[in-house]
N, C-alpha and C positions, 0 to 999 in steps of 0.2 A: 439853772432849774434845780440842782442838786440844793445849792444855797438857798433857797427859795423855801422848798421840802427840811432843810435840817433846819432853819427857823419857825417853820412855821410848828414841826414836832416840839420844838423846845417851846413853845409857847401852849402847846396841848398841854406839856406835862406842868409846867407852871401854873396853869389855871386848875391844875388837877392838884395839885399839893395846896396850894391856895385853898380849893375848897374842902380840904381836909383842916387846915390848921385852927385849932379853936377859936383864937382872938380874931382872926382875919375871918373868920369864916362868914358873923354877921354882915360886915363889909363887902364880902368882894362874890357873895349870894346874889345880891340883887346886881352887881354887876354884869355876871355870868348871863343871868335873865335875859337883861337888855342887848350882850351880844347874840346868845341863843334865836331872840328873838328877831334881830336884826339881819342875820345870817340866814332864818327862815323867812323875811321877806323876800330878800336879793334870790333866793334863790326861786321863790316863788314867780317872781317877776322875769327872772332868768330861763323858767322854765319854756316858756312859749320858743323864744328862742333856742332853747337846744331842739327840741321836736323841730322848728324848721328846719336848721343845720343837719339833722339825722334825716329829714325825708329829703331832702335836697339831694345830699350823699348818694340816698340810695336810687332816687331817680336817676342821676347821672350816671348812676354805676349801670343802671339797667338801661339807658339809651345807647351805652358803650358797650355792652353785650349784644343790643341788637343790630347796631351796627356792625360789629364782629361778626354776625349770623347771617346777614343778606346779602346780595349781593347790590351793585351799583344801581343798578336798573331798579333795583323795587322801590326806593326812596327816589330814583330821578323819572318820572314818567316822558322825560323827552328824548332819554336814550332811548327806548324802545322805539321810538318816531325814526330816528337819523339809521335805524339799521333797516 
């Protein structure tokens, strides 16, 4: 993951000198755009899925707290029969 993060840093700073250098700059402008742009779809289409992923999480964490909280009998209605 480390490897992952120091390439993907090195390729921020390359598109950030890139769009400073004068002669590249016309060039690699409209580049920028179309990854900008592209970047903002994925993550638009991305987005739906993380809000599932996060309420998911957080259900689960709150069925396991309340779990944690009662006892046997309140979730099983047939123990309270056998006693």
């Amino acid at each position: 993951m480390i490897t992952v993060l120091f390439w993907a840093t090195i390729a921020i700073f390359a598109m950030l000198l890139l769009g400073i250098l004068p002669g590249v700059k016309e060039v690699f402008r409209p580049l920028m755009d179309i990854i900008s742009k592209g970047t903002g779809e994925v993550l638009k289409f991305a987005g739906g899925y993380i809000l599932w992923l996060a309420k998911t999480i957080i259900h689960a964490h709150i069925d396991l707290v309340i779990h944690l909280c009662h006892k046997r009998s309140y979730f099983d209605p047939a123990e309270k029969m056998r006693k």
